[in-house]
C-alpha positions in Angstrom: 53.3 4.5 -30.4 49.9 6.1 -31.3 46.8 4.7 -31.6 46.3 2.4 -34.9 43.8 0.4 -36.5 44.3 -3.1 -37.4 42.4 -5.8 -38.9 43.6 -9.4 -37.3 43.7 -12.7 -39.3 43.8 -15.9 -37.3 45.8 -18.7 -39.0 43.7 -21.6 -37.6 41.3 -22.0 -34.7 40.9 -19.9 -31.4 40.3 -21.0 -28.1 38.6 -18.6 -25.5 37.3 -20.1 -22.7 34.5 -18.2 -20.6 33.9 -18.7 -17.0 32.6 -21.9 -17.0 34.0 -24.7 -15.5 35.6 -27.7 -18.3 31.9 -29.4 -18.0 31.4 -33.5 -18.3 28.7 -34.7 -21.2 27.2 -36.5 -19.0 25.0 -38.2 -22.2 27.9 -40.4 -23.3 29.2 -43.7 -21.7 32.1 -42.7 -20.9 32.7 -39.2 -19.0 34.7 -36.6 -21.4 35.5 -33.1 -20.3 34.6 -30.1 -22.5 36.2 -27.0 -22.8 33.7 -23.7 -24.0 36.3 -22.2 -26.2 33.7 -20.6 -29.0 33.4 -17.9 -27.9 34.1 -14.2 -29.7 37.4 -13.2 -27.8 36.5 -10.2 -25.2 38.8 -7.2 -25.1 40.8 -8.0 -22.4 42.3 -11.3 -24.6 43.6 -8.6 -26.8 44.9 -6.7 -24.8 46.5 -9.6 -22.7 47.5 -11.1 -26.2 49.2 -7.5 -27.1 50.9 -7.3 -23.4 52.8 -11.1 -24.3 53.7 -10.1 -27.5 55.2 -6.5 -26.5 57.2 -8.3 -23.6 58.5 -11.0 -25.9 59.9 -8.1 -28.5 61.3 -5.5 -26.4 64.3 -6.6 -25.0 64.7 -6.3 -21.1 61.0 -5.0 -20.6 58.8 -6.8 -17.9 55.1 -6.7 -15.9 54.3 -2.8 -15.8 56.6 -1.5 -18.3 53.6 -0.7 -20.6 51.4 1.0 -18.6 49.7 3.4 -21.1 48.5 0.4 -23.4 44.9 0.4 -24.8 42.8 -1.6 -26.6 39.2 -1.6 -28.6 37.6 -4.5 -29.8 38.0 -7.1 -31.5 34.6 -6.7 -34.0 34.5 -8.5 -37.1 34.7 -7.3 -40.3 33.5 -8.8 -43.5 35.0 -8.4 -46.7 33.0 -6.5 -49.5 32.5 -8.5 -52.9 34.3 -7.0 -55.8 34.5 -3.2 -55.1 32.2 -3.3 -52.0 33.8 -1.9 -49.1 34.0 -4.3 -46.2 31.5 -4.1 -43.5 32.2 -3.7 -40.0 30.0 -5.7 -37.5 29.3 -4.4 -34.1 27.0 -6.0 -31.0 23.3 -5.8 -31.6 22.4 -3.6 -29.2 19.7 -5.5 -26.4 17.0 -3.3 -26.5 16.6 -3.8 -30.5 12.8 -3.8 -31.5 11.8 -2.4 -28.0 10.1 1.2 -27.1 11.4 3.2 -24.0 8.8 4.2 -21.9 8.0 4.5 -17.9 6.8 1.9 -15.5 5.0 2.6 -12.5 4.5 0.2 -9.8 6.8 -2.0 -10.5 9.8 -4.3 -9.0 12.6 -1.6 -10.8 15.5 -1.5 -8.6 16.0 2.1 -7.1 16.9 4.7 -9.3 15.4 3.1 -12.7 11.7 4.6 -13.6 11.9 4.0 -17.3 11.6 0.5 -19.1 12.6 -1.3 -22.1 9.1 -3.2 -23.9 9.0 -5.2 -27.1 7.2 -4.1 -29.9 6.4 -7.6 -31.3 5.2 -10.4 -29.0 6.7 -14.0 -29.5 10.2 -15.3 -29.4 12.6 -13.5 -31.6 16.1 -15.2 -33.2 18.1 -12.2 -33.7 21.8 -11.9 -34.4 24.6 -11.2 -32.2 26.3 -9.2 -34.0 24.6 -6.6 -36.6 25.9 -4.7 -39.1 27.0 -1.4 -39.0 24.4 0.4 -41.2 22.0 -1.2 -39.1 23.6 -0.1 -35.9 23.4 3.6 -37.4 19.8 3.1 -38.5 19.4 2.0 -34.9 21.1 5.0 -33.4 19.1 7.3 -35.3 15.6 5.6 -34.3 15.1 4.7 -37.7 12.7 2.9 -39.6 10.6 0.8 -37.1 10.2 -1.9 -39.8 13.3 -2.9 -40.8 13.0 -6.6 -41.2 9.7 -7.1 -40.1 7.9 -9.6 -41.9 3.8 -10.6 -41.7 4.2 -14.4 -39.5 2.6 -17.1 -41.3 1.4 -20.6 -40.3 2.3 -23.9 -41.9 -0.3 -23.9 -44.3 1.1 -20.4 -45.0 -1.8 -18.0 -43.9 -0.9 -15.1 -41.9 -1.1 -15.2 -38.8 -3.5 -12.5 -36.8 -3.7 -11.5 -33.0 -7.3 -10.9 -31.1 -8.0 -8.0 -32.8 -7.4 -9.5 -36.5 -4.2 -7.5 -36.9 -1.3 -9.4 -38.6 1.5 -10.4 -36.1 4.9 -9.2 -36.9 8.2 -11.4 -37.0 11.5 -10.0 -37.3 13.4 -11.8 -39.7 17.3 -10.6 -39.8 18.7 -11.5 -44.0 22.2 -12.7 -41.9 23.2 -14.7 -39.0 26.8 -15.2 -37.1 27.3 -18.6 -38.9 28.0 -16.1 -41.7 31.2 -14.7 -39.6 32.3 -17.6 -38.1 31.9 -21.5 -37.4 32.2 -23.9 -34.2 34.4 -26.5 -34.4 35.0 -29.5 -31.9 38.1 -31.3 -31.4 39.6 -34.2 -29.5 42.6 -33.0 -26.8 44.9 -35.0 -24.3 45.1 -33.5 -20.8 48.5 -32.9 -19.9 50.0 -32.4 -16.5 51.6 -28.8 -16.1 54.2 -30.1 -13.8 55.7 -32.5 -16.5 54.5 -31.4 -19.9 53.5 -35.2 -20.6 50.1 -36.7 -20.7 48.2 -36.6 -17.3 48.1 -39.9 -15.7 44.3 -40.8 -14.9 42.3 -43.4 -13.0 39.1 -44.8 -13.0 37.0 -46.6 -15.2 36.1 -43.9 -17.6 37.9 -41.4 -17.0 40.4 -41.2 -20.5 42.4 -38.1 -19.8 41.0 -36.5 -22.9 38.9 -33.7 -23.6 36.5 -32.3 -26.1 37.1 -28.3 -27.1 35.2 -26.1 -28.7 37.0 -23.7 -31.1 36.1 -20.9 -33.3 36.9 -20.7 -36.5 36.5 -17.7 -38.7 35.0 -17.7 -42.0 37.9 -17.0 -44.6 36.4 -13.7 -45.7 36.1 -12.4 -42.2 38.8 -10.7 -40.0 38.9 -8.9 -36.4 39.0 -5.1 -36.5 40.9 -3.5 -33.7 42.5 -0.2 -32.2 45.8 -0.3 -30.4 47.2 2.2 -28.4 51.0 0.8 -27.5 51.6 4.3 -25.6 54.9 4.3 -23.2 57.5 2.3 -22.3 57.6 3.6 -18.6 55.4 6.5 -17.0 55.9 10.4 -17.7 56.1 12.6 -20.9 60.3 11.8 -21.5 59.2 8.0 -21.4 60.1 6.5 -24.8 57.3 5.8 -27.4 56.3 1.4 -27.2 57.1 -0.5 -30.4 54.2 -1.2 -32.4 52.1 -4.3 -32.2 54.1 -6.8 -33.9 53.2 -8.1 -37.3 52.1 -11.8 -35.5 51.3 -12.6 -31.7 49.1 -15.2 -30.0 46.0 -14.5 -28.7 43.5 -16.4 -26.3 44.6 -20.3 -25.2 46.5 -23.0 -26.9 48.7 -21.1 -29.3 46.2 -19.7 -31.6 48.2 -16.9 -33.7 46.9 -13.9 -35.7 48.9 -11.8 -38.4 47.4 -8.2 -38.7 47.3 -6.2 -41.4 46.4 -1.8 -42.0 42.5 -1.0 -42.0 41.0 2.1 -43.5 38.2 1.6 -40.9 38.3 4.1 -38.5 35.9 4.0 -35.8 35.1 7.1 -34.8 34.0 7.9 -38.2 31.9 4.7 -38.5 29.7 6.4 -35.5 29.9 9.9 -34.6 28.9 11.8 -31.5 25.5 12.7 -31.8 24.5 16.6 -31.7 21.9 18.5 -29.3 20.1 21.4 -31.3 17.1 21.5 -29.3 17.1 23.3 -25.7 15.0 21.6 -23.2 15.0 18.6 -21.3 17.2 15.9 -23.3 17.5 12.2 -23.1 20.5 10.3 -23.6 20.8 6.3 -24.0 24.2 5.0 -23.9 24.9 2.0 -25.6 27.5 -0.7 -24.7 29.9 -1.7 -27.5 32.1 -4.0 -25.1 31.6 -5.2 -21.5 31.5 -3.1 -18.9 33.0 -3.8 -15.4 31.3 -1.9 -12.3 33.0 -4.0 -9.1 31.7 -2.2 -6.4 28.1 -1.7 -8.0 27.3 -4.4 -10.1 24.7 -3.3 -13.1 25.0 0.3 -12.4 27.6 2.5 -13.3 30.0 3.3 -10.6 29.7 7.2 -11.3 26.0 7.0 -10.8 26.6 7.1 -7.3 28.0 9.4 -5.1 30.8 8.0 -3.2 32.2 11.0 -1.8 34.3 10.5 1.3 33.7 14.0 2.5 30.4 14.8 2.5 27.5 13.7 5.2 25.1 11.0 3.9 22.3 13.2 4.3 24.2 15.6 1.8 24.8 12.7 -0.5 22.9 13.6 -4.3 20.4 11.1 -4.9 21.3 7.4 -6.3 21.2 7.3 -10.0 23.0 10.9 -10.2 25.9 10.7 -12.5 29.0 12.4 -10.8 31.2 13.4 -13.4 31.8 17.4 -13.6 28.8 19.4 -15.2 26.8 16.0 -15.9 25.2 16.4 -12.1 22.0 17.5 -13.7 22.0 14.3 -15.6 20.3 10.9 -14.1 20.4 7.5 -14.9 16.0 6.3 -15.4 16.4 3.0 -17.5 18.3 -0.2 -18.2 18.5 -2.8 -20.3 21.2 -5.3 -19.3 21.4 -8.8 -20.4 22.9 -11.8 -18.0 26.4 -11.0 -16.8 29.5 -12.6 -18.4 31.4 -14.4 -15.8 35.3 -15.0 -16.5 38.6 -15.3 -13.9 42.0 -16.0 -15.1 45.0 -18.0 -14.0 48.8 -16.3 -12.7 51.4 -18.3 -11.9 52.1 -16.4 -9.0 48.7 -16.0 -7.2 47.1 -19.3 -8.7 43.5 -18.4 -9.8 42.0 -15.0 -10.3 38.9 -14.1 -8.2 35.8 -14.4 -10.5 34.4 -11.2 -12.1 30.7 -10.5 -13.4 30.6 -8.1 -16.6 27.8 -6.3 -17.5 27.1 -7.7 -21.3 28.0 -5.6 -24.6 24.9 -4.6 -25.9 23.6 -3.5 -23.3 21.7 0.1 -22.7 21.9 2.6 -20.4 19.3 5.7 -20.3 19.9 9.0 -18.8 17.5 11.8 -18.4 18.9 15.4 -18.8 17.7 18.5 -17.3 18.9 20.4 -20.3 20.7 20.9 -23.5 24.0 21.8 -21.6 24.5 19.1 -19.5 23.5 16.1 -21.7 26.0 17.4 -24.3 28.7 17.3 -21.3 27.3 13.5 -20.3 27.7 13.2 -24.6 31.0 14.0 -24.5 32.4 11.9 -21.3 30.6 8.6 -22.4 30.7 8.2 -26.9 33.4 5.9 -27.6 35.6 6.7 -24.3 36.3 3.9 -21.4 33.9 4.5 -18.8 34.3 1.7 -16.3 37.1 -0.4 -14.2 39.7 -2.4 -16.7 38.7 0.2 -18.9 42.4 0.0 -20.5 41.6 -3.2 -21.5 39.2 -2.7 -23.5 36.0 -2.7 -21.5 33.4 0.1 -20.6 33.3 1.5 -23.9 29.8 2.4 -25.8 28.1 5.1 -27.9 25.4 7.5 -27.3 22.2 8.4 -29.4 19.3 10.8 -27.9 16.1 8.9 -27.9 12.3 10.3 -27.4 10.5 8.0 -24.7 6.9 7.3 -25.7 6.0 9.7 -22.5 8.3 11.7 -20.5 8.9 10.2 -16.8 
């Protein structure tokens, strides 16, 4: 099956726990366990929800049978009043408001020589999700005030810095409590060997928990591409079934139907052109996690890990090692904390944990020419650069950016 577009529609609550432990409020009396379940689901819980729901309708398949699935997304999408046309939300990139430029005698971890700094001082409460016509505006470097806003005082007078210039606050006109809602609810613990309520001891221990689900708003769904691919390997393999109509996604049950989209990604935001020769560079900009297990916060292929080559022929870290992109070099980042998250198999018990560098996050790449940053272009914008990248993760966009001064 080719690749489709799908908008999903939960019929109640989701539950998708993170990496964190089931935690104990320790404010209350009695101890009661709670389950972090709020959380927008990541890629790989729809491709893992996909994967269940493929096995359960093709008769005979098992583990490994669909090896060419992919997946991208889940973003949400809200629906446009009267003739509107919806709107497509996607992460809020993490060096909003800030100005690339390069630091010198600083902690930077080897190869970065670039940094991301804020244009406005002050805390800032900024969405996590933004829409996609200010994505575009952000791709394009476009206007610098967008949603700025003179800060003010209680009494209401603005308020100035040393130098008697008004101090800017950036004031978004949405947040995510207008995509989606946290909602708490009372659960029993039950034991997996019996299916029946866990027998518990001590005082206040009740065998109940507290879960946290997400609930999203009724004019809101969950865009999504899904690539079904192959049942099997080779090009005589037999086409997957498509997604089917329902499926269950994340923990506890939670179902979503979906439905056709006209939103197609790829049109939302296009690869940017080059018409300038000269030194070029590129910033790459996460649209889901990104998984780089043997590196951590650096991209894999900005390393060379070539088995047959001396280390004293190595090219220098920070080099990115795809074909034609080795004049290109990574200079600046802007990642935000990791995402931790494991997973259970009833096989092998629990599932190592893995750190995931955040969506959002930004990736800078200086370019010795016109050439080769249209070749880095062309191997990063909206294609799977990282491990799981099946699933979902590794994916982002690019944009060419000016630095304040060259580095």
């Amino acid at each position: 099956m080719q690749e489709r577009q799908y908008e999903l529609k939960p019929r109640d609550v989701l539950f998708f726990r993170d990496g964190r432990p089931m935690d104990a409020d320790k404010a209350m009396k009695d101890v009661r366990n709670i389950g972090h379940g709020a959380v927008w689901p990541r890629p790989d819980h729809l491709y893992k929800g996909v994967m269940h729901a493929l096995l359960k309708e093709t008769p005979g398949a098992d583990f490994g049978d669909f090896p060419s699935l992919k997946v991208i997304g889940p973003y949400p999408v809200k629906k446009g009043k009267g003739r509107d046309p919806d709107v497509l939300y996607l992460p809020r990139p993490l060096d909003w408001d800030m100005e690339i430029g390069p630091c010198t005698d600083t902690d930077l971890p080897e190869p970065l020589r670039c940094g991301f700094i804020d244009r406005t001082e002050g805390k800032k409460k900024l969405p996590t999700w933004v829409t996609e016509d200010d994505f575009l505006r952000y791709l394009g470097q476009g206007d610098r005030g967008l949603y700025y806003e003179d800060e003010k005082d209680d009494a209401g007078n603005v308020r100035k810095d040393k130098n008697g210039n008004p101090i800017k606050a950036i004031k978004f006109p949405y947040s995510d409590g207008e995509l989606f809602d946290v909602e708490s609810r009372i659960g029993t613990t039950l034991d997996h060997n019996t299916g029946a309520s866990k027998r518990v001891k001590g005082q206040h221990a009740s065998g109940q928990y507290q879960g946290e689900y997400l609930r999203v708003k009724k004019n809101v769904s969950m865009w999504c591409c899904i690539d079904t691919g192959r049942i099997g390997k080779g090009n005589g393999a037999p086409e997957a079934p498509e997604t089917p109509r329902t499926f269950v996604i994340g923990g506890q049950g939670g179902i979503v139907t979906r439905h056709d989209t006209d939103i197609n990604l790829d049109k939302v935001v296009q690869r940017p052109d080059i018409v300038e020769e000269g030194e070029v560079f590129v910033r790459w900009t996460l649209i889901a996690p990104a998984l780089f297990q043997c590196t951590g916060w650096m991209p894999g292929w900005c390393k060379d890990s070539r088995n047959d080559v001396a280390e004293a022929e190595r090219k220098p870290l920070g080099t990115v090692m795809f074909p034609g992109c080795e004049k290109c070099k990574l200079v600046g980042a802007c990642t935000g904390k990791p995402i931790y998250f494991s997973g259970w198999d009833t096989e092998t018990g629990i599932k190592p944990t893995m750190l995931a560098v955040p969506q959002g996050s930004v990736y800078l790449f200086k370019c010795d020419d016109k050439t080769s940053a249209l070749a880095l272009i062309a191997r990063l914008h909206l294609q799977r650069q990282s491990d799981f990248g099946p699933q979902g993760f590794g994916i982002g966009v690019c944009s060419v950016v000016k630095p304040d001064s060259n580095n």
